[in-house]
N, C-alpha and C positions, 0 to 999 in steps of 0.2 A: 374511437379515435386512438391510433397506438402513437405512443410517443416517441420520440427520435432520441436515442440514445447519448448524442452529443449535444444536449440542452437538457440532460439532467446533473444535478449540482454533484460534487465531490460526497457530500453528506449521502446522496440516495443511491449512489452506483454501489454495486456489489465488488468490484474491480478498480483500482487506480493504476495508472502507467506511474511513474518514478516522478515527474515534471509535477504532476495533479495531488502523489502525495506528499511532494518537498513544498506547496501551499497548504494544504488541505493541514499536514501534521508539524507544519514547522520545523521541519528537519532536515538536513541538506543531505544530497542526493549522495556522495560519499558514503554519508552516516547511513542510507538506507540500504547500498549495496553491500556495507561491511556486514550489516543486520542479516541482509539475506546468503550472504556468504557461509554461515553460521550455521554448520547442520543440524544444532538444536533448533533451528527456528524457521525448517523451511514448511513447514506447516503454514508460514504466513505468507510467502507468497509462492509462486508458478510462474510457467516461461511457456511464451508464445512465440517460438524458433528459439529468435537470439534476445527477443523481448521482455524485460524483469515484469513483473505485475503482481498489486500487493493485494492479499485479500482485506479491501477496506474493516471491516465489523472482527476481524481474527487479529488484524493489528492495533485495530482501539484496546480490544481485550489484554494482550500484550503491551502497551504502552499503562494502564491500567493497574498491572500489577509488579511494576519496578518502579524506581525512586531514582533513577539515571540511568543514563544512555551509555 
């Protein structure tokens, strides 16, 4: 039985939109586009057209090893 993509939780997706990681990391959506604006840090996420999207587990890693935003 394969699973429907949009009934799995923020923790199991590989991928978040900006909306799922402004719950998921507690960070307002401002703060996450200044982060990807940042060409040191665009290893954390990718764009689908005009769409930001964060790589979930490469941003934990990243929140991880600073001490502020």
């Amino acid at each position: 039985m394969s699973e429907d993509i949009n009934f799995l939780k923020p923790g199991e997706k590989y991928i978040l939109t900006i909306s799922e990681a402004v719950v998921y990391f507690g960070i307002s959506s401002k703060q996450l586009r200044r982060i990807a604006h940042n060409p040191e840090r665009q290893e954390l996420f990718f764009r689908n057209g005009k769409k930001l999207l964060i790589k979930r587990s490469a941003f934990e890693r990243f929140l991880d090893g600073i001490s502020e935003l």
